[in-house]
N, C-alpha and C positions, 0 to 999 in steps of 0.2 A: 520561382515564377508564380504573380497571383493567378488565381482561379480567373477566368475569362464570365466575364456577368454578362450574363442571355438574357434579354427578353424575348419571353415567349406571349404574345398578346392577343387575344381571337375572342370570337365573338360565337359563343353559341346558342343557338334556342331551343333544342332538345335536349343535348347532350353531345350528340357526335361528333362534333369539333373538339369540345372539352377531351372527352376519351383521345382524340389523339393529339391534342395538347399532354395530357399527359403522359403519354409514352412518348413523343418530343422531347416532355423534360425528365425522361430517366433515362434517354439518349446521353442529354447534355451533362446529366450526372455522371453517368459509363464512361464518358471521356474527359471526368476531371473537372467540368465545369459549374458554375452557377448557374441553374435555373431558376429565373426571376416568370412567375405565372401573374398575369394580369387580365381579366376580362375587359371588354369595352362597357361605357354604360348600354340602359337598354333603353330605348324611346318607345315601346308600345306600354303604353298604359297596363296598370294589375287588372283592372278590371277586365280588360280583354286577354287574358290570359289563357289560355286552354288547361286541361288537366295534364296533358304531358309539358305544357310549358312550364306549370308550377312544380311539377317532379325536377324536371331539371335545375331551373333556380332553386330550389333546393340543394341538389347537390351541389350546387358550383355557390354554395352562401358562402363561405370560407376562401373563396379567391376576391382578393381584392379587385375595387376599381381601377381600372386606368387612370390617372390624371395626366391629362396631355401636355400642363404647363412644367410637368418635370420627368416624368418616366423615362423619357427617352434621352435623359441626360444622365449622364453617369454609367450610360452602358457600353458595352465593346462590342457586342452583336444583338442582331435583332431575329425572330423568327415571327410571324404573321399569319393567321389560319382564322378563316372568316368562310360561313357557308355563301354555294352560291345564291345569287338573284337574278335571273333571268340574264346570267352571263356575265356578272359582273360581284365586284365585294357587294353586304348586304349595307345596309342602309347603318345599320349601328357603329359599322365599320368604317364608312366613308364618313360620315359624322366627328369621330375620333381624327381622320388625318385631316378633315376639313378645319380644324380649330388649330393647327400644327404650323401656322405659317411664322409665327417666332422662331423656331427651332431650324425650317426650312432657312431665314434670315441669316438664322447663326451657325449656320452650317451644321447642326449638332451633329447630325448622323453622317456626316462625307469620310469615305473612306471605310466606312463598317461593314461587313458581309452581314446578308439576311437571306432568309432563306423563307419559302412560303407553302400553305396546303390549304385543302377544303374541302368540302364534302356538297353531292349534290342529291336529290332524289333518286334519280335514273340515271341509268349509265353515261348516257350523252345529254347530262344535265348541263353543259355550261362548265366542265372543271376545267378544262386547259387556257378557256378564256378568264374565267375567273382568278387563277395564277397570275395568267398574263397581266392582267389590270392590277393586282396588287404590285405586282412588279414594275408597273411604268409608276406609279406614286414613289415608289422606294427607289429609282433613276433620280425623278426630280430631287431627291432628297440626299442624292448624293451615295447613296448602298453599291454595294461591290454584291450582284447576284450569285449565287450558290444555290443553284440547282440540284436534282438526285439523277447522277448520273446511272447510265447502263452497266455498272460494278453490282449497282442494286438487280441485281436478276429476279427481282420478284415484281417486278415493273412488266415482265415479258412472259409470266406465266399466264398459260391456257387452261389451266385446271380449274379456275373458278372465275366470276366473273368478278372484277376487285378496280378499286382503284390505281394512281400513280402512275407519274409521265416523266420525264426531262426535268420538267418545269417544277416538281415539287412532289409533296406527297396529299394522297386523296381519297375519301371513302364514300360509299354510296349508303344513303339508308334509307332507300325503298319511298313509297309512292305518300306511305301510313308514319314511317319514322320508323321502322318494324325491323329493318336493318343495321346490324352496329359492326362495328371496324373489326372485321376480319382479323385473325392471327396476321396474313399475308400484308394485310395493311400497318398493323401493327407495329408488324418489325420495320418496315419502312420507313414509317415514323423514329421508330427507334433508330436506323439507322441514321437518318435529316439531322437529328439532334447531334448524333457524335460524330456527322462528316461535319457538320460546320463549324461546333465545338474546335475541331482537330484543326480547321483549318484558322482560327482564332486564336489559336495560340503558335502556331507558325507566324503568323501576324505580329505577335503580341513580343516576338526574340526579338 
């Protein structure tokens, strides 16, 4: 049986998305799968760039663009991680499904499980809403949702203060960007990759 091709797709502006995009895609490795890594483009100008903005574009030089007119073809699942915006995907992110209505047309994505995460400032920055919203675009579009369920027991730890709900996986990075994904968040992440992996290739018999 072929390897199951994941898009892993997110938009980050520090960093902290990226980080667990990447343990995301060593998830979907751990379960035998293709991880396909894509950022969205970025609509804030260089010039206004901050110094932690420019470290991060840095790091993430080496993941390709999105292109909307093909990415999302040719894949078997999707996974989506975009920080939040006052409760909602950021603006780079809505930008990307907002140019999608070809694909929307042609059904590309019906029938495909996606699964989704993000990260906010504060604790009760907007993450369970921000899920929620990526998740009604990936309805219209036809996705079979894949949540992290309560198997994940580190959704329910009291030992630190961390992301991760139902709905997906999540991390907090503080008020400065000064917080990065927790071990606990982590494996979360890791885990999102190879439940959905798993369940894509049930799919795929």
């Amino acid at each position: 049986m072929p390897k199951p091709k994941i898009l892993i797709l997110f938009y980050s502006m520090y960093g902290h998305v990226f980080t667990i995009a990447k343990a995301v895609a060593e998830g979907v490795k751990n379960a035998d799968g293709e991880a396909i890594l894509k950022q969205v483009a970025e609509l804030i100008p260089k010039e206004k760039w901050n110094e932690n903005m420019r470290k991060a574009k840095e790091m993430m030089k080496d993941v390709p663009i999105a292109d909307h007119k093909k990415d999302l073809k040719g894949i078997d699942r999707l996974i989506v991680g975009t920080p939040t915006r006052f409760g909602n995907m950021c603006a780079q992110m809505r930008n990307f499904w907002d140019q999608t209505s070809e694909d929307w047309a042609e059904g590309t994505l019906i029938g495909k499980p996606a699964a989704v995460f993000t990260s906010s400032a504060t604790q009760h920055g907007g993450q369970e809403t921000t899920l929620i919203s990526i998740m009604i675009t990936l309805l219209h579009h036809g996705c079979i949702l894949v949540g992290l369920p309560y198997s994940f027991t580190e959704q329910m730890s009291l030992d630190e203060i961390a992301g991760g709900s139902p709905y997906g996986v999540s991390t907090i990075s503080g008020g400065m960007g000064e917080r990065w994904p927790s071990t606990l968040e982590l494996t979360m992440a890791k885990g999102l990759g190879k439940h959905l992996t798993e369940i894509a290739k049930k799919l795929m018999l």
